[in-house]
PLY file of the C-alpha trace (Angstrom):
ply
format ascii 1.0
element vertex 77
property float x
property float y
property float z
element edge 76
property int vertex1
property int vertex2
end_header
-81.40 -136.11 79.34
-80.39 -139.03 77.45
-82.36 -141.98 77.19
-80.13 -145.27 78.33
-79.57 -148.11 76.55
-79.02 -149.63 72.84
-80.76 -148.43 70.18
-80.06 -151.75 68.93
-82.31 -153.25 71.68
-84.74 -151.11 70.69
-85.38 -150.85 67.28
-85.95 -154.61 66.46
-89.42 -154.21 69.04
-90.64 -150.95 67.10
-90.54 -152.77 63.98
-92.35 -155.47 65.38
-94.79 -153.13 66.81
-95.38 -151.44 63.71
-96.23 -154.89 61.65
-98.22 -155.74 64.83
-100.82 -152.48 64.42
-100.29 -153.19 61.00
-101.74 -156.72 60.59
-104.39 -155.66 63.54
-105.83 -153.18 61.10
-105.95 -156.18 58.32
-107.77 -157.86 60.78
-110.11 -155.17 61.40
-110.93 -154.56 58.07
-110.88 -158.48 57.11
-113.75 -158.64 60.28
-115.71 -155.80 58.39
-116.23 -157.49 55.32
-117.42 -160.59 56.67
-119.43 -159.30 58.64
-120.84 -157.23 55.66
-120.98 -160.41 53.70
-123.24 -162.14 56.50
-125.65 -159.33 56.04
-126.18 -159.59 53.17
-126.36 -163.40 53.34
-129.10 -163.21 55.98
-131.05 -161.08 54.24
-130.64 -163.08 51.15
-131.92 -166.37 53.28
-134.75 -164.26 54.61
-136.02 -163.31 51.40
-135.72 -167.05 49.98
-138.03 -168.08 53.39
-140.71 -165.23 52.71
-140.86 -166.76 49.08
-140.84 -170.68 50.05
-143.30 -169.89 52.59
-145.57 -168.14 49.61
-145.08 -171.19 47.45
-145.92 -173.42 50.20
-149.63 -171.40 51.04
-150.29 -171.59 47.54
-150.01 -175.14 47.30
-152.19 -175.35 50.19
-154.40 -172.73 48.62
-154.54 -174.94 45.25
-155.27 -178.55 47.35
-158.17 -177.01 49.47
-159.70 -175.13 46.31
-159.36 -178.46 44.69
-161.23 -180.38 47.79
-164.15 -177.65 48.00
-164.59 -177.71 44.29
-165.12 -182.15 44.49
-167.45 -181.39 47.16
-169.63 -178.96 45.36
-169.21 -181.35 42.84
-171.14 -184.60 45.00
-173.35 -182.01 46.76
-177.02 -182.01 45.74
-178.36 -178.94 44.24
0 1
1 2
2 3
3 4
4 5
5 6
6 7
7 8
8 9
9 10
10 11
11 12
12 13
13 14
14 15
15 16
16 17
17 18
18 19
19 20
20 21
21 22
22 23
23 24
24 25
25 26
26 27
27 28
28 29
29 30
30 31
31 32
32 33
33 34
34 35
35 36
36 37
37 38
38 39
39 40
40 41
41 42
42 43
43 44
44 45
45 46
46 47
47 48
48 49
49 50
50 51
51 52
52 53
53 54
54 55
55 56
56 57
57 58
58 59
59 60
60 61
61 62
62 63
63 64
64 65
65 66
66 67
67 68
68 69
69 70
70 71
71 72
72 73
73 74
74 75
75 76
């Protein structure tokens, strides 16, 4: 059985099918790398919290030794 109709018709929508899977799988890959990029972002942010957070409790740390050392200081012994 033949099939009816131009191939004429046809062929222009098979190309455009083709580049249409084709930029899809662009996409797909495109998606993967930023998403890949985030990760490694986040975890790049997370790290630079844990450390501002350390920097921050040993300022703390350094104000309150510095307050409990004045008041031994003006304590009677």
């Amino acid at each position: 059985m033949s099939v009816t109709g131009s191939r004429f018709l046809k062929e222009p929508f098979a190309v455009h099918e083709q580049r249409f899977d084709a930029t899809e799988k662009i996409m797909a890959l495109q998606f993967d790398q930023v998403e890949k990029r985030l990760a490694r972002l986040e975890a790049m942010i997370a790290g630079l919290e844990r450390r501002l957070w350390m920097a921050v409790y040993g300022i703390v740390a350094v104000i309150l030794t510095q307050a409990v050392y004045g008041l031994m200081e003006l304590s009677p012994n």
